[in-house]
C-alpha positions in Angstrom: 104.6 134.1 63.2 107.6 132.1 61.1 106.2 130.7 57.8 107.1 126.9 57.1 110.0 127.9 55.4 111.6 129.7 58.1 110.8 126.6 60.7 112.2 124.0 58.3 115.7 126.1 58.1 115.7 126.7 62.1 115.1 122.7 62.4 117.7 121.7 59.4 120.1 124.2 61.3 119.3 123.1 64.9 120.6 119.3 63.7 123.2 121.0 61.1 125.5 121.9 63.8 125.9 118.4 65.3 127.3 117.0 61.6 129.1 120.3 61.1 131.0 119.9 64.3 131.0 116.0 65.2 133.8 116.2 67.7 133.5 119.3 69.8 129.3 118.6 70.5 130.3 115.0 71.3 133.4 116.1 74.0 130.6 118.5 75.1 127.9 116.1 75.3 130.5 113.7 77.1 131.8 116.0 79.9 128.4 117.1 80.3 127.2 113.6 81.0 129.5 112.7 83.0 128.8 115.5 85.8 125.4 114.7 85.4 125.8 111.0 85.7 127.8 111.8 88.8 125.2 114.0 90.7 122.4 111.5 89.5 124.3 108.8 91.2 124.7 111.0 94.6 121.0 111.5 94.3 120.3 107.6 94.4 122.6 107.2 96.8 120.5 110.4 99.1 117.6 108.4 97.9 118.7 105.2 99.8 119.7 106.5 102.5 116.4 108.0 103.5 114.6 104.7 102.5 117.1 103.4 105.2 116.1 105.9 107.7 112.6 105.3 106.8 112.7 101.5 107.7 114.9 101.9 110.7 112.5 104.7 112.0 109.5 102.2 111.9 111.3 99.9 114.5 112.3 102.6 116.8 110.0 101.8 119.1 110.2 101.8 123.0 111.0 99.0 125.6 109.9 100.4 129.1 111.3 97.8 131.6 109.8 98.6 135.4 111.2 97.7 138.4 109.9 94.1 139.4 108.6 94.8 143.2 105.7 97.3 141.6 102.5 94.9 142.3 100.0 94.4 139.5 98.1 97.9 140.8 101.1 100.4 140.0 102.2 99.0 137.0 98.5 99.1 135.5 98.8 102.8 136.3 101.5 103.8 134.2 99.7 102.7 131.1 97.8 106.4 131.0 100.6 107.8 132.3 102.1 106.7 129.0 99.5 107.1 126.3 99.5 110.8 127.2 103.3 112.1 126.5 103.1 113.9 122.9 104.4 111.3 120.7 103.2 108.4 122.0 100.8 106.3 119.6 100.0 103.0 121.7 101.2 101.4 124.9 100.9 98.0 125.5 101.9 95.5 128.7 104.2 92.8 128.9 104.1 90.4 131.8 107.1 88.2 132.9 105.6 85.6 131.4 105.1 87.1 128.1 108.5 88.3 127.8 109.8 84.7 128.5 107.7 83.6 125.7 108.9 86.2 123.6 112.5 85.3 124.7 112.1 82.1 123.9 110.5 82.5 120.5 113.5 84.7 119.8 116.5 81.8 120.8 114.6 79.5 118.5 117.1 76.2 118.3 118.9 77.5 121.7 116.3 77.8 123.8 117.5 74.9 125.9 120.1 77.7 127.4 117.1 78.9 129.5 117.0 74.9 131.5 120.0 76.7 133.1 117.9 79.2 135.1 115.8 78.0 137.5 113.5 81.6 138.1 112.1 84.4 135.4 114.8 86.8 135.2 112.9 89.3 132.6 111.2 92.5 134.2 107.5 93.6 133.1 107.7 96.2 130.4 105.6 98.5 128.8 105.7 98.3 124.3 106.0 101.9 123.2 104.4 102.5 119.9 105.5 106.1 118.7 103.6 108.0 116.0 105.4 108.9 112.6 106.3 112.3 113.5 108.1 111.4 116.8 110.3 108.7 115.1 113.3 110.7 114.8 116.6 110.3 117.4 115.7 114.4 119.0 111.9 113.3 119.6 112.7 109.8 121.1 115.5 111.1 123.2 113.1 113.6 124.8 110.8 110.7 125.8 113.1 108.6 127.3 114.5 111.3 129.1 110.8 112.1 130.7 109.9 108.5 131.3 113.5 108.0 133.1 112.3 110.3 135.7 109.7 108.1 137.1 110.5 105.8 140.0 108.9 102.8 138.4 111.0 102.6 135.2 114.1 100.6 135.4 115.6 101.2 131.8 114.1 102.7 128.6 115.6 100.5 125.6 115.9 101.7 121.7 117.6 101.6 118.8 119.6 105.2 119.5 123.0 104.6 117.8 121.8 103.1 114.8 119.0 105.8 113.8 121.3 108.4 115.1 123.9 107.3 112.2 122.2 106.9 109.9 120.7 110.7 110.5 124.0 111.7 110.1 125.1 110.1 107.1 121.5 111.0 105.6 121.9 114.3 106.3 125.9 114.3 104.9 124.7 113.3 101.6 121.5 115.7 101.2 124.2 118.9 101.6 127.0 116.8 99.6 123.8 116.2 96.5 123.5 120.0 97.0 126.7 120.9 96.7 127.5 118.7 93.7 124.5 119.7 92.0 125.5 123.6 92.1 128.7 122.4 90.8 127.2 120.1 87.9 125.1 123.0 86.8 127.9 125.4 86.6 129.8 123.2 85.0 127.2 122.1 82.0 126.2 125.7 81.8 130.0 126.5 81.3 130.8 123.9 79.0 127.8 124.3 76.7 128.3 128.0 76.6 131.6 128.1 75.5 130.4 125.3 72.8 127.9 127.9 71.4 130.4 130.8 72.0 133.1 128.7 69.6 130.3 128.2 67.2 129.4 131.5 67.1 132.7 132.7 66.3 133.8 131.1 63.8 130.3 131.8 62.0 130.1 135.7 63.2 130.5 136.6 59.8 126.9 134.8 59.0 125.8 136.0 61.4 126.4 140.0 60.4 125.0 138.9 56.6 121.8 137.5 58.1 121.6 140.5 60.2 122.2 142.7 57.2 119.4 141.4 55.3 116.7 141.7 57.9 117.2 138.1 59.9 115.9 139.0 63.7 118.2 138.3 66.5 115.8 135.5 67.4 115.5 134.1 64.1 119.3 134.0 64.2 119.4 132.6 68.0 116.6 129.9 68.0 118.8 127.2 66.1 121.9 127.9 69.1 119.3 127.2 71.4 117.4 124.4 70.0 121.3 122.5 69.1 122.3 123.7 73.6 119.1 121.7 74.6 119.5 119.2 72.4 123.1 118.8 73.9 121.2 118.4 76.9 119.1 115.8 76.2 122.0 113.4 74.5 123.7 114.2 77.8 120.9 113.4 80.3 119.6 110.4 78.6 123.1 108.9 77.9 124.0 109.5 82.1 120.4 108.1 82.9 121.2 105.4 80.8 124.1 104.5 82.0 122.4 104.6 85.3 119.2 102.6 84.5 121.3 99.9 83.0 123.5 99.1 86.2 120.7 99.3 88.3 118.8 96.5 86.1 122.4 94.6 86.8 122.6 95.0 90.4 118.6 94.6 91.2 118.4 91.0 91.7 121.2 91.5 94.0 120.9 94.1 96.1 117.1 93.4 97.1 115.4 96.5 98.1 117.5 99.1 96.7 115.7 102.7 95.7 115.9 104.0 91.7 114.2 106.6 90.1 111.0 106.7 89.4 109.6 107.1 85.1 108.3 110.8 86.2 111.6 111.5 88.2 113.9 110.5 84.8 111.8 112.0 83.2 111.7 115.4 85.4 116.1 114.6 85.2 116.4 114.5 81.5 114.2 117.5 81.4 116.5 119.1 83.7 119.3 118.4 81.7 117.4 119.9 78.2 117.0 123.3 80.7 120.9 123.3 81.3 121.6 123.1 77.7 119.1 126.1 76.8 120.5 128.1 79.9 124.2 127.4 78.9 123.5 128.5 75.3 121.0 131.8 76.2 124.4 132.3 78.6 126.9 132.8 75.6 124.4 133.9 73.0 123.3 137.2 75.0 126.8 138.4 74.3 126.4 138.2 70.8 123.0 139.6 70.2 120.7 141.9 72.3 117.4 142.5 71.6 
């Protein structure tokens, strides 16, 4: 176990290296930042988009329209009918009357359009309620397409093309996130490495006399590690800074929109310490094996 002594040179030389070398850490730190500021802000945008999804998959729900000449007796029928295709949560009717109602709630100011017809045009319809797991564009198609086949059913009426993009575009950013993520980590793990190999150079012959006098290659690696992943840390809080304070800018006007939560910076910046303690174990295995 390291005495006091030994801890309080690891420490002074873990912080050493930052005053020793003022501009290379700070390009590092910079460059490094800026990836992860970058793949942070592809994250957010993933983020919202699946809010998005979310919301637009809670109104998905199904307008069954039925053909008008049915009779009160056939239409109640189709009610079970309903309530028992996988997927469904709830059914409930809508007379003629009801859907004028509804129709008329909906003009509002313009409702006086409707002294132009003299008759109910609306159908009876059937609400379709679907549960959470069939609120997705595959799982709703399959339901219209079995409730088409019925004689009774006029139409069946959703929200396809709007859930459908933004399914797409969800799912375009989740592999995009991925892809820039790989990329950011190689990146900081290159950058950093070649920062430590640098150092490490120019004090290799320091590194022979502490060898020479009995200094253990971990004794001798612990302060490259402790100075990568504190690179890490300047770099993660600096690009979840950055991102934090435009977010407190554009909050009152973009209501609604999705940040990180404390736990998820917190689980980033400790991402970002991880990358600078890979990126320096990267360049320092070259130098000294155990």
């Amino acid at each position: 176990m390291p005495s006091k002594t030994q801890i309080g040179y690891l420490l002074r030389e873990s912080f050493a290296g930052f005053a020793r070398r003022k501009l290379t850490t700070g390009v590092t730190i910079l460059i490094m930042g800026s990836a992860l500021l970058i793949l942070a802000l592809f994250t957010i945008v993933t983020l919202n988009l699946g809010s998005l999804l979310e919301t637009a998959r809670g109104g998905i729900d199904l307008r069954v329209f039925l053909h008008e000449e049915l009779g009160a007796q056939r239409e109640a029928e189709l009610q079970p009918r309903l309530v028992v295709i996988p997927g469904v949560q709830s059914v409930a009717y809508i007379s003629k009357d009801m859907a004028l109602r509804e129709l008329q709630a909906q003009l509002g100011d313009e409702v006086d359009i409707m002294t132009a017809v003299d008759t109910n045009p609306l159908p009876p319809s059937y609400q379709v309620t679907l549960s959470p797991d069939a609120r997705t564009a595959a799982a709703v198609e399959r339901i219209e397409q079995e409730i088409l086949l019925w004689p009774e059913v006029q139409e069946v009426v959703y929200a396809q093309r709007w859930v459908e993009v933004l399914e797409r575009w969800n799912s375009v950013f989740r592999l995009a996130s991925l892809i820039v993520s790989l990329v950011v980590f190689a990146a900081a793990v290159f950058v950093i490495s070649n920062t430590v190999k640098l150092t490490m150079a120019s004090q290799a012959r320091l590194i022979e006399i502490m060898k020479l006098v009995g200094a253990t290659n971990w004794f001798i690696r612990t302060p490259y590690l402790c100075e990568g992943m504190l690179q890490g840390l300047l770099a993660g809080v600096i690009a979840m800074g950055i991102l934090a304070g435009t977010y407190s800018l554009l909050r009152s006007q973009m209501d609604g929109l999705v940040f990180f939560t404390p736990w998820q910076m917190v689980g980033f910046v400790l991402l970002c310490i991880s990358l600078g303690l890979v990126g320096s174990w990267a360049a320092i295995r070259k130098y000294l094996r155990t």
